[in-house]
C-alpha positions as CSV (number, residue, x, y, z in Angstrom):
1,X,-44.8,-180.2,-35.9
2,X,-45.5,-183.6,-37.7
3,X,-44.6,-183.4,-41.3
4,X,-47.0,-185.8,-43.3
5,X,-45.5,-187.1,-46.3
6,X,-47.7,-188.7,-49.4
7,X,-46.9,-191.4,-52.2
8,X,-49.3,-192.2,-55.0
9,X,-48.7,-195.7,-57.2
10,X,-51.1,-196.1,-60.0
11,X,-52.0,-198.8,-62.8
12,X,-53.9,-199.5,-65.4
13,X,-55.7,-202.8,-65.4
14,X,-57.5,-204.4,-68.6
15,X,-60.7,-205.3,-66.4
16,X,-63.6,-203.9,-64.7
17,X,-63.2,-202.0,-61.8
18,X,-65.8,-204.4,-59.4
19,X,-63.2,-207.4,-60.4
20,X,-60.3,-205.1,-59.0
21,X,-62.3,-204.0,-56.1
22,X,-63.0,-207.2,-54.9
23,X,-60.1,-208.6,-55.0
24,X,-58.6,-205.9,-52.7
25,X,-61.8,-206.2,-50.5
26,X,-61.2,-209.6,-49.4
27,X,-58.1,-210.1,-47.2
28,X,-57.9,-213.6,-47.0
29,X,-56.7,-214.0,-50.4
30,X,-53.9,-211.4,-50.1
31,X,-51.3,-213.9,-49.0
32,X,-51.5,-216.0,-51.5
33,X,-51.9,-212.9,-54.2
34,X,-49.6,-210.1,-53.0
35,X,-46.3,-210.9,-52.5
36,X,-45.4,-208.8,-49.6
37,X,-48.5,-210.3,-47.4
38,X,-47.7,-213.1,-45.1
39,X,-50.8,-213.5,-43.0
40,X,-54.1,-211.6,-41.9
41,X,-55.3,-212.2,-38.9
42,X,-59.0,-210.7,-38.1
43,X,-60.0,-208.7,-35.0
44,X,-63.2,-207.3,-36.1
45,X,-64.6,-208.3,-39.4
46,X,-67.9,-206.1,-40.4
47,X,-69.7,-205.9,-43.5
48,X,-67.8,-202.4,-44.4
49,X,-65.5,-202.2,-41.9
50,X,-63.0,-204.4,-40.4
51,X,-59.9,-204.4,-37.8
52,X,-56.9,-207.0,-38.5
53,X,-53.1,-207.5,-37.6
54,X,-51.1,-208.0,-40.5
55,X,-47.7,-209.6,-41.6
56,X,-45.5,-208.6,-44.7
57,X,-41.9,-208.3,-45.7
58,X,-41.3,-204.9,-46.1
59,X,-37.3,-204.2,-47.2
60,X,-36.2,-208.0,-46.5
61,X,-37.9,-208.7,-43.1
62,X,-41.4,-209.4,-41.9
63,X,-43.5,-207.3,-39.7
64,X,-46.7,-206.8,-38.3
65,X,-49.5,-203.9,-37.3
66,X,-53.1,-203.3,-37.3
67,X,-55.0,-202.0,-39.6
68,X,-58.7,-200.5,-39.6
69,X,-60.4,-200.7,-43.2
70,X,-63.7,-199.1,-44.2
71,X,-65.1,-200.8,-47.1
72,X,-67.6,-198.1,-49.5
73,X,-68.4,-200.5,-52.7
74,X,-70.6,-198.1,-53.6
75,X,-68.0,-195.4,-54.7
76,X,-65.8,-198.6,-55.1
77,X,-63.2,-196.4,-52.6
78,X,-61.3,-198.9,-49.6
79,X,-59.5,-196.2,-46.9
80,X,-57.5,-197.8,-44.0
81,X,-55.6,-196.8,-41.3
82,X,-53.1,-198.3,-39.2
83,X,-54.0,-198.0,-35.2
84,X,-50.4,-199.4,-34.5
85,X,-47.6,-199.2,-36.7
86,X,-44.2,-200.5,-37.4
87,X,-41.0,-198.4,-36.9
88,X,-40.0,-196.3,-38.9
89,X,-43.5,-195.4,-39.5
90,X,-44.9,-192.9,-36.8
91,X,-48.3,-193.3,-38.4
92,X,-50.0,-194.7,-41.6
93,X,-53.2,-194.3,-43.4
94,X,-54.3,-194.3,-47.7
95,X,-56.7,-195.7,-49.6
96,X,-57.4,-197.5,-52.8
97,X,-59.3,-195.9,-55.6
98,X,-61.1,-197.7,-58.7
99,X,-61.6,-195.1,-61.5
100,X,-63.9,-196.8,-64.7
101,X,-62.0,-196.3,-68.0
102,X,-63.4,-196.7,-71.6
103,X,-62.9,-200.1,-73.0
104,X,-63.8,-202.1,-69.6
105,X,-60.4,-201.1,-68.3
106,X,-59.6,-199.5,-64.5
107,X,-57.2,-197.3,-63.1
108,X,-56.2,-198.7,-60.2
109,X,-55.1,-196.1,-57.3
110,X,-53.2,-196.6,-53.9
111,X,-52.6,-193.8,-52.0
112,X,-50.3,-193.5,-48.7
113,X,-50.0,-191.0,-46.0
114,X,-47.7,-191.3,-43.7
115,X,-45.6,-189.6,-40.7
116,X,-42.0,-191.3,-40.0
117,X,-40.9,-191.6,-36.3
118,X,-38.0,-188.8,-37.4
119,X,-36.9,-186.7,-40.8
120,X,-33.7,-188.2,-41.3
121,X,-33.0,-188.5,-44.8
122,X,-31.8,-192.1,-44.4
123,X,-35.3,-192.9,-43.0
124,X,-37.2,-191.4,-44.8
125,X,-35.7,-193.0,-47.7
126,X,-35.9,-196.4,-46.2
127,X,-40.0,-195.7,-46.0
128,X,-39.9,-194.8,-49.5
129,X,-38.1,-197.4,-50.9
130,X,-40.4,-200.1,-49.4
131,X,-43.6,-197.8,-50.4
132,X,-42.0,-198.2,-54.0
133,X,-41.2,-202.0,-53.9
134,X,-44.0,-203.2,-52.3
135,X,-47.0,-201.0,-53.6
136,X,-46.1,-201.6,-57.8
137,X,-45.8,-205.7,-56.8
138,X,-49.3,-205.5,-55.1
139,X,-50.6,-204.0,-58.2
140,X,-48.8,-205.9,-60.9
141,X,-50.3,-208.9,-58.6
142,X,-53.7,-207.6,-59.2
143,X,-53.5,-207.2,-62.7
144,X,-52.5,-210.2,-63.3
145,X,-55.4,-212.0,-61.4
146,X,-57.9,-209.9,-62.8
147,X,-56.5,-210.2,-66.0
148,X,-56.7,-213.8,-66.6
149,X,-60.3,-213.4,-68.2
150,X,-62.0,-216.1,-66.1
151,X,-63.8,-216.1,-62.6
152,X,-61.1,-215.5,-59.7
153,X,-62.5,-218.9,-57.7
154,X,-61.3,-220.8,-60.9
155,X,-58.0,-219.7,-60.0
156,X,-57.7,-218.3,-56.3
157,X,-59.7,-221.1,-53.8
158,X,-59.0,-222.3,-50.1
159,X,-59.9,-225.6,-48.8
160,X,-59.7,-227.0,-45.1
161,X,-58.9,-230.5,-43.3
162,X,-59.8,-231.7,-39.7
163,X,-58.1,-233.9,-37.8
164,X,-59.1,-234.9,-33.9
165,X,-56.8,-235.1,-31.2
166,X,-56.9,-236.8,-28.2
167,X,-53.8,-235.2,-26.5
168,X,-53.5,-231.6,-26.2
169,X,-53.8,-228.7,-28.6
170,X,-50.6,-227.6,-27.1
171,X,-48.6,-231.1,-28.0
172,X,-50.0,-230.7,-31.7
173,X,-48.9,-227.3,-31.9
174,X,-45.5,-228.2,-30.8
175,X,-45.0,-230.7,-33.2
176,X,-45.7,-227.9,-36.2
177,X,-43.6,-225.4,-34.4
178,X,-40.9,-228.1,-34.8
179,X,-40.4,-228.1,-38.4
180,X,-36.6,-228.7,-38.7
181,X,-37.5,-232.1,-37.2
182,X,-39.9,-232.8,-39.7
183,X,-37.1,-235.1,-42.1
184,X,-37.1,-237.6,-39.2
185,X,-40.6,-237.2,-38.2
186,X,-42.9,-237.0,-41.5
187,X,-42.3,-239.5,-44.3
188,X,-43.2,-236.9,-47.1
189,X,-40.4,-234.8,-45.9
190,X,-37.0,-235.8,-46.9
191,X,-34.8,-232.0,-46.1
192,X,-36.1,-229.6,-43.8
193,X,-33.9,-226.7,-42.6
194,X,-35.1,-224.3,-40.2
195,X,-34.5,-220.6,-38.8
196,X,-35.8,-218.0,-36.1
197,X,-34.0,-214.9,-35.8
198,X,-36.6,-213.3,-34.3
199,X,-38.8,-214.9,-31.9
200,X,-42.5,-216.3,-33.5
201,X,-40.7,-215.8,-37.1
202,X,-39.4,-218.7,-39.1
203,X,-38.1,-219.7,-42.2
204,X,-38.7,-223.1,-43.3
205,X,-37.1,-224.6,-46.1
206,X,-37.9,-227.7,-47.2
207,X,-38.1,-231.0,-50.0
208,X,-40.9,-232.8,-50.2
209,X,-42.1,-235.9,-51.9
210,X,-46.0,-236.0,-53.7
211,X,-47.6,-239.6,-54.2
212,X,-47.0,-239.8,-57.8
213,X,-43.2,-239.7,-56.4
214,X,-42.6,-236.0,-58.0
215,X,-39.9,-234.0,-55.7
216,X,-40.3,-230.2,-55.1
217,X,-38.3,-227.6,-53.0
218,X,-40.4,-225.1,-51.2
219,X,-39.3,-222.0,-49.5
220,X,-42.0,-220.6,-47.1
221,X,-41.6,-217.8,-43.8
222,X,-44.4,-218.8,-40.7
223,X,-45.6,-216.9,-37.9
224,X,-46.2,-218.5,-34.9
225,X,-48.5,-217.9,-32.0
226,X,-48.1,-220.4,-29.4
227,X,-50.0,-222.4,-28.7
228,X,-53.0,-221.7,-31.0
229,X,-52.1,-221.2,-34.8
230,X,-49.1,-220.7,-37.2
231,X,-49.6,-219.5,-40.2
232,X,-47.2,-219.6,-43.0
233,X,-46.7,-218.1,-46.8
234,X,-44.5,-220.0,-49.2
235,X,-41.7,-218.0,-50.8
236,X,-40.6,-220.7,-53.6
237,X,-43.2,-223.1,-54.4
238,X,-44.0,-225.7,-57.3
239,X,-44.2,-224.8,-60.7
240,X,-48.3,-224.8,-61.3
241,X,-48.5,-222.7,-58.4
242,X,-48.6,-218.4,-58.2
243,X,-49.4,-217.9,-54.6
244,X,-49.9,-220.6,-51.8
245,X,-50.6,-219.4,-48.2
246,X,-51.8,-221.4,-45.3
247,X,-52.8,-222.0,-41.4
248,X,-52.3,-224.1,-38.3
249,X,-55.0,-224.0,-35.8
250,X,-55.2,-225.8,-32.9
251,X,-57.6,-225.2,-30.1
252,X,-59.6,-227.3,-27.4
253,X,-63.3,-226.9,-28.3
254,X,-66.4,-228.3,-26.4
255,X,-66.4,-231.2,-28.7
256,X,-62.3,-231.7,-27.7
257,X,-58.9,-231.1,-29.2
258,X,-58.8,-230.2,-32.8
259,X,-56.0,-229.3,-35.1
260,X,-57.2,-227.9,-38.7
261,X,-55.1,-227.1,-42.0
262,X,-56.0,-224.2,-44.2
263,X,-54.3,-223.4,-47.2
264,X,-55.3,-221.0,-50.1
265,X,-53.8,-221.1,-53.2
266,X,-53.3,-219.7,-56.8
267,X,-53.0,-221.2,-59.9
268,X,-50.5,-220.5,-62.3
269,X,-52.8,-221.2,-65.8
270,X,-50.0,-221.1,-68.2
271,X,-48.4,-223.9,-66.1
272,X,-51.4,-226.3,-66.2
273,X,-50.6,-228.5,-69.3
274,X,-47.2,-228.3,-68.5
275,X,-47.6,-230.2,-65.5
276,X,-50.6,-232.0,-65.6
277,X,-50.5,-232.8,-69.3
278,X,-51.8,-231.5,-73.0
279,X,-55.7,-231.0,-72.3
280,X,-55.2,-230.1,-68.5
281,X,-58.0,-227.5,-67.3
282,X,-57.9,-225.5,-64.1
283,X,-60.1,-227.8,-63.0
284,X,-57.9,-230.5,-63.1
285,X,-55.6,-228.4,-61.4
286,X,-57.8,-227.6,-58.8
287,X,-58.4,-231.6,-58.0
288,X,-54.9,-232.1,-58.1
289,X,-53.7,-229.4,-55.9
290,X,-56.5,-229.9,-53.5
291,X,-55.1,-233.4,-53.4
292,X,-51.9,-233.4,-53.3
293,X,-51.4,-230.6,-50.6
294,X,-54.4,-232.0,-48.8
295,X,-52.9,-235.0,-48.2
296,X,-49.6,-233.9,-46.8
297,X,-51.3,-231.3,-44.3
298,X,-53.0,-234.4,-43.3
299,X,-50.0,-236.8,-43.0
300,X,-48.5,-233.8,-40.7
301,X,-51.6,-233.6,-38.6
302,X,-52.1,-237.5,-37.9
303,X,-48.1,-237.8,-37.0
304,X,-49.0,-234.3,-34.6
305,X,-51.9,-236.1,-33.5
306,X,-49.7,-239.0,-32.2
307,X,-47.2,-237.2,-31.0
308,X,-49.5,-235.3,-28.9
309,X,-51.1,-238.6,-27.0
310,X,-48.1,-239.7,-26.8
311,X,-46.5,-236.9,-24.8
312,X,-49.9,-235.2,-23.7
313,X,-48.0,-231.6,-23.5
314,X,-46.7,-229.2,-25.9
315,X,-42.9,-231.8,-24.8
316,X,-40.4,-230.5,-28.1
């Protein structure tokens, strides 16, 4: 007989339970808001239900499983369930719960039911532990997004860049996936220092230079899926940011070979004047961010772009 074991993790947020409720709603903002979330990938994406593969480090490493979510704003209630889950988990379902408090406040709920693949005591106690790390980080993150007392778009926002290729997808793509070349291939880049212990799962370290000659060291784990996209979350990142998340895609459309940069990021607002200067606004940070990263996601791309018509195939 399956024995189906429960965990409850519960906060109380100064802000109104819609705020909260959104935040959770919208996946493509985990990344760069929960710290355990790497990448979402969507399957099915409905207006109150959805279907996605997932990424996170749970207990030191990363991995994946899918996920069906049914969305009820109404009774502000999210419950998913996992289709296909990751050892030791047998199987995995919950939900998150927004109860209104007096005062604008919310209690925040996330529930977990689960079923290991045995009832070893060291097992179980693995499950647990992650359950326990990960699930008071998620809503810590929350609070302190919904907290901040301004609109969440002045703070959490994504922006893309196109570039055209006229050799292959697959060459572009190579040239990502080969980050620890990166020092001799990019002129932003001056370290880079790669790893792959496990097939499609990299750790990327890395110092890079902005155009106002500023150095920063950024830590970040990808996840590749050749040849199409790699997506990446960055682990240690510059000082104004809180979250910073991002996507490779590169695919031959009817209109040719494109490869596109996605990132979303969040502001840190008590960094803002301290790096941008007394009188800063998130505003300012938002131009400078979108500029700065934007322009070395484009250096990459161009240099990808010439490497793949110079070599015409995904050639490492």
């Amino acid at each position: 007989m399956t024995t189906i074991h429960r965990t409850e993790h519960t906060l109380v947020v100064d802000a109104p339970p819609r705020t909260l409720y959104d935040l959770v709603a919208d996946t493509t903002r985990w990344p760069a808001i929960f710290g355990p979330s790497v990448h979402v990938h969507h399957l099915e994406h409905g207006e109150r239900d959805e279907r996605f593969e997932i990424w996170a480090q749970v207990n030191g490493e990363v991995v994946s499983w899918v996920s069906r979510r049914v969305l009820d704003p109404e009774r502000l209630y999210i419950a998913f369930r996992q289709e296909r889950s990751a050892p030791p988990f047998a199987s995995m379902s919950g939900g998150w719960l927004f109860r209104a408090l007096p005062g604008g406040r919310t209690e925040v709920v996330l529930r977990h039911r689960f079923a290991a693949l045995d009832e070893d005591p060291a097992t179980l106690e693995r499950i647990h532990r992650a359950l326990d790390r990960n699930s008071p980080q998620e809503l810590a993150a929350l609070a302190r997004i919904a907290q901040l007392g301004t609109d969440v778009e002045e703070v959490v926002f994504s922006f893309t860049d196109t570039v055209p290729l006229t050799g292959t997808a697959a060459a572009a793509y190579a040239f990502v996936d080969r980050a620890d070349l990166w020092a001799e291939r990019l002129p932003h880049v001056s370290r880079a220092r790669l790893t792959e212990d496990v097939p499609g799962i990299q750790t990327l370290e890395m110092d890079t230079v902005t155009a106002d000659g500023s150095a920063h060291r950024t830590r970040s784990v990808r996840v590749c899926r050749e040849p199409s996209w790699i997506a990446y979350k960055q682990l240690e990142m510059p000082r104004l940011l809180s979250g910073h998340s991002g996507l490779w895609t590169f695919t031959d459309g009817p209109d040719g070979p494109v490869a596109v940069s996605r990132h979303t990021v969040a502001i840190d607002p008590s960094a803002v004047e301290e790096v941008l200067g007394a009188g800063a606004t998130l505003a300012d940070a938002r131009r400078y961010l979108r500029e700065a990263l934007g322009r070395n996601s484009l250096t990459t791309m161009t240099h990808a772009a010439a490497y793949a018509q110079e070599h015409g195939s995904a050639v490492r």
